[in-house]
C-alpha positions, 0 to 999 in steps of 0.5 A: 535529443532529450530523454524524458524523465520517467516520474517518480512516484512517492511513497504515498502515490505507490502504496495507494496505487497498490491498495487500489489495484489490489482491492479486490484480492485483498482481504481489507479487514486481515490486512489491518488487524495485520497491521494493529490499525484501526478497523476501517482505515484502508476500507474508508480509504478505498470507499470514501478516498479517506486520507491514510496518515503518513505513519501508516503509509509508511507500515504498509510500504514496509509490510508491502517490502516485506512480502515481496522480498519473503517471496522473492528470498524463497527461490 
């Protein structure tokens, strides 16, 4: 019997996914003076499915890290 391989989601498909299931709990304008992007990259991309470029997937993949391990690390 065969095990099925789980898929392994990329950089991009994790952090989008991200944005899109936390959309309604993230303050979208905070997040990218946060991040120094211009005013409207992660809105459009929301709204409009705009592509976010690879540099900036991989700023949010850290700033995403980031907060997850502050968290954690404050136990």
């Amino acid at each position: 019997m065969r095990k099925k391989k789980e898929k392994k989601y990329t950089k991009r498909e994790r952090v989008e996914g991200w944005l899109m299931e936390n959309q309604k709990i993230l303050n979208i304008t905070g997040l990218e003076t946060k991040l120094q992007f211009p005013q409207g990259t992660i809105h459009k991309f929301i709204k409009y499915q705009r592509n976010i470029t690879d540099r900036r997937i991989e700023t949010i993949d850290e700033m995403i890290k980031d907060m997850a391990y502050s968290y954690i690390d404050e136990e």
